[in-house]
C-alpha positions in Angstrom: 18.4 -28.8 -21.6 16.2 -29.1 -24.8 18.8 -28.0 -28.2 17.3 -26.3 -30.5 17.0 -29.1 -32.9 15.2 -31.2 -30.6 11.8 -29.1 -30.7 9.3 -31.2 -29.5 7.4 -29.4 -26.4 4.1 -28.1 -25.3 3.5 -24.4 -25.8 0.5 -22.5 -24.0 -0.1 -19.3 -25.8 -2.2 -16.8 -24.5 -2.9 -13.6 -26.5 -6.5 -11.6 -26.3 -5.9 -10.3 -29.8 -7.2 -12.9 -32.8 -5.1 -12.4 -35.7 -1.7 -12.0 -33.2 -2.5 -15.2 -31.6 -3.0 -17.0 -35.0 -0.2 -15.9 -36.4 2.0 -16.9 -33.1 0.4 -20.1 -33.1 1.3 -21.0 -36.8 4.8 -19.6 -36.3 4.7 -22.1 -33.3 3.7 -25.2 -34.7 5.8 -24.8 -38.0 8.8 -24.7 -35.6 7.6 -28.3 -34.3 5.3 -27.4 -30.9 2.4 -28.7 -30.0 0.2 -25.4 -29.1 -2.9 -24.6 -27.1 -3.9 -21.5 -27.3 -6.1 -19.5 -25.2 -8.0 -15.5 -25.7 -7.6 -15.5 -21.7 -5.7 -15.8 -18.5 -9.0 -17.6 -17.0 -9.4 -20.1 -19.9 -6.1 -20.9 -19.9 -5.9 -21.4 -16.1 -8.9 -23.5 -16.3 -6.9 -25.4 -19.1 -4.0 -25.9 -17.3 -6.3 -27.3 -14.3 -8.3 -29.7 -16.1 -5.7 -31.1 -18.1 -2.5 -33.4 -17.0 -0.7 -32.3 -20.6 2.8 -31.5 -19.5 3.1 -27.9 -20.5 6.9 -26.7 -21.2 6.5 -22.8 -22.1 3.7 -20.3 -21.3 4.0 -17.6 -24.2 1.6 -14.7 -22.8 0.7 -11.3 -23.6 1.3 -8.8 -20.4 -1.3 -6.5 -21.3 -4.7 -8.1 -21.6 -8.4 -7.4 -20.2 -9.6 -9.0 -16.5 -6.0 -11.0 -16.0 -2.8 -9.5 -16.6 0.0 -12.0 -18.4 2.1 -11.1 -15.0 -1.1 -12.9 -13.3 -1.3 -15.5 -15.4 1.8 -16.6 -15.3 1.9 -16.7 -11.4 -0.7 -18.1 -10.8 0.7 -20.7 -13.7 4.0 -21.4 -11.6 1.8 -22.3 -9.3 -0.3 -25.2 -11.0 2.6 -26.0 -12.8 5.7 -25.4 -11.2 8.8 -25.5 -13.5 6.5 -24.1 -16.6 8.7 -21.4 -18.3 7.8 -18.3 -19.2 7.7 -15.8 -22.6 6.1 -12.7 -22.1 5.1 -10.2 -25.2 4.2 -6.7 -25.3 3.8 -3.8 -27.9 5.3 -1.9 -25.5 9.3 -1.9 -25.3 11.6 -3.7 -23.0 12.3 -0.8 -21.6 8.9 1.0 -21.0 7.4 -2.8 -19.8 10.7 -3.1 -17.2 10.7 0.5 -15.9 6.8 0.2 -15.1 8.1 -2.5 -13.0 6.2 -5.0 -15.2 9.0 -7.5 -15.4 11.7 -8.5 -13.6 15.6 -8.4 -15.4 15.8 -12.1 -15.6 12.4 -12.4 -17.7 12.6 -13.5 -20.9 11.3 -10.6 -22.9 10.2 -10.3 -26.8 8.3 -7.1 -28.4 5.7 -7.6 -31.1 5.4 -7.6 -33.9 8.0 -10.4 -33.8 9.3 -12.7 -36.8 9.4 -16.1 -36.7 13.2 -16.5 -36.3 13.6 -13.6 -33.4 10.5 -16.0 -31.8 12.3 -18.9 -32.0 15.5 -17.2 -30.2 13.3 -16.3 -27.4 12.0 -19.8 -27.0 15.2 -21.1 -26.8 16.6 -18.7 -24.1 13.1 -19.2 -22.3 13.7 -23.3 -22.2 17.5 -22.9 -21.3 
């Protein structure tokens, strides 16, 4: 189990929105990650293929065009198994879980998000 002082890990981030996925990525990397960050479920599956970089947290956006982050991160546990997940909406908890979008055990966070609130999420995702 990774404490929260030791934060050293690989972060795949995948947000369709520009300035969202900027700002998550620079939250990201001032909190000590290494971060590859992808526009889309299919470049970051293609990423995840390609590449032998051990990946310790996808951080994904449900709702995104041509591959759902629900998608994404399946077929994700499947190239990687043991990759943990952080999905993101700007929907709520509660509209995103009674759509059936997520599970009760999925680690949730609702944007816009601040850094510290992203950083409590990561470490509940790694636990």
């Amino acid at each position: 189990t990774r404490r929260s002082s030791d934060l050293t890990g690989a972060i795949l981030l995948v947000e369709d929105e520009d300035q969202v996925r900027n700002l998550t990525r620079e939250m990201l990397k001032r909190q000590g990650y290494r971060v590859f960050d992808f526009a889309s479920g299919a470049d970051a599956l293609e990423f995840l293929r390609a590449q032998s970089e051990a990946i310790d947290l996808l951080v994904s956006d449900i709702v995104m065009p041509r591959m759902s982050g629900l998608d994404l991160a399946h077929e994700a546990q499947i190239l990687r198994p043991g990759i943990r997940l952080l999905l993101m909406s700007g929907y709520t908890e509660t509209s995103v879980s009674a759509q059936g979008l997520i599970s009760p055990h999925t680690v949730f966070i609702q944007k816009p998000f601040t850094a510290a609130s992203l950083r409590e999420k990561i470490t509940e995702a790694l636990q």
